[in-house]
Structure formats: C-alpha cells, structure tokens
N, C-alpha and C positions, 0 to 999 in steps of 0.2 A: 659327378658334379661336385661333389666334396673335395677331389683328388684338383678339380680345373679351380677350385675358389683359393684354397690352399696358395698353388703356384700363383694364382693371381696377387694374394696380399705377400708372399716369399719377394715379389718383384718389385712391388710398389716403394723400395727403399730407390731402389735404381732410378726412378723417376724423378729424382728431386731435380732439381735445374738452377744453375749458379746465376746470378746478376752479372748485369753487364759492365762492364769496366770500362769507361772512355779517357784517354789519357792526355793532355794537351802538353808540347812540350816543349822549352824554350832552354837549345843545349848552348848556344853559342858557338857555336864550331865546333866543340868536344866529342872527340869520339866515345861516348856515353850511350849504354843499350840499359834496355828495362826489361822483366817479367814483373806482369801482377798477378798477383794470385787473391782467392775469394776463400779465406781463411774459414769463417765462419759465418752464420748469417749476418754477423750483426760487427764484422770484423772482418777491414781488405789490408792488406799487407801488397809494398813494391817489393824486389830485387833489383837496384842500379848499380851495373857494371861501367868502370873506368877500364878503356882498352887504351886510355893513351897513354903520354909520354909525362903527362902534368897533372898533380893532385886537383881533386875537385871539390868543390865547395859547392852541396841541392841543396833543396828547399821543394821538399814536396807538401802540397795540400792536399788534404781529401777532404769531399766534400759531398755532401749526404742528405741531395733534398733542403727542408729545412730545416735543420738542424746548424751551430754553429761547426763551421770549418775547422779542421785539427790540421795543423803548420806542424811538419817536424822536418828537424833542420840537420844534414847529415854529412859526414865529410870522406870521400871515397878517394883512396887511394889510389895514384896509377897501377893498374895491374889488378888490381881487387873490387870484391862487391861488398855491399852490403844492403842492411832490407830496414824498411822503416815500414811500422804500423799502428793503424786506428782502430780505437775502439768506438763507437758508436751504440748509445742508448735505446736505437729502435733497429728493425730491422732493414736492411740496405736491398732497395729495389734498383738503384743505379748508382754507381759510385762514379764520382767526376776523379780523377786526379790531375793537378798542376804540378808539373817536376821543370825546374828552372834551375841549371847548375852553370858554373859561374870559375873558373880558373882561379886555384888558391896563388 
C-alpha cells in the first residue's frame, strides 16, 4: 500500500493541466501562422511567423478575464518569427488573444 501511495503522489506532477488559449485573428491577407504557448501559470507568450514576401506590422492583445489587457506591438519580418509575451498578476484560467497584422 505504501509502494501504490508513493507512485500515486510520483504522478500527481503529471496531472497539471494548461489553460486554454482562444485566438482571434485579423491577418489581412498575410500569409502569417501563429503558435501559443502557456509559459507559466500566470504567463502566455505567441510565436508569429511571416511566410510571406512583405514585412509585417502585429499588434497582439492578451487578455486575462478581468484584469487590464496587455497590447504588445511587434514587427515580423518576411521570412522570420518572432514571440511576444504577457505577464499577468493572477493566475490565467483562459487567455483571449487578438493578433491583427497589417503590411509594413
């Protein structure tokens, strides 16, 4: 019984469970791909990729319940990515993001 409690709290890290990321997106015709990732609990971080031919000018919000929204404004290169991230004061049970990129 000692040997089955053991494995039982050994596992219990495995069970944690990430928030849900919903993303809303407004590319303009840009051939622009995203990955989110759930950084931290209290921290989500994008990756936006530029596949096209013309630099890009985002504008991602995250947005965290109620708490104010954090705007970070980011400029992607055709050919390249890059990642923008929020910090948030409480813990994030559902992250909004708005990414709206825009031809430089």
């Amino acid at each position: 019984m000692k040997k089955f409690c053991c494995v039982l709290l050994a596992l219990l890290p495995l069970t944690a469970m990430a928030y849900p990321i919903d993303v809303k997106k407004d590319l303009n015709g840009m051939k622009i791909d995203y990955q989110t990732y759930d950084t931290d609990n209290d921290i989500g971080s994008i990756q936006v990729a530029n596949y096209g031919d013309v630099d890009a000018s985002c504008k991602v919000v995250f947005i965290n319940g109620p708490e104010a929204p954090r705007t970070r404004k980011i400029d992607v290169p055709a050919g390249k990515h890059k990642n923008a991230t929020a910090k948030f004061t409480r813990s994030i049970i559902k992250l909004r993001i708005e990414l709206t990129c825009t031809p430089k």
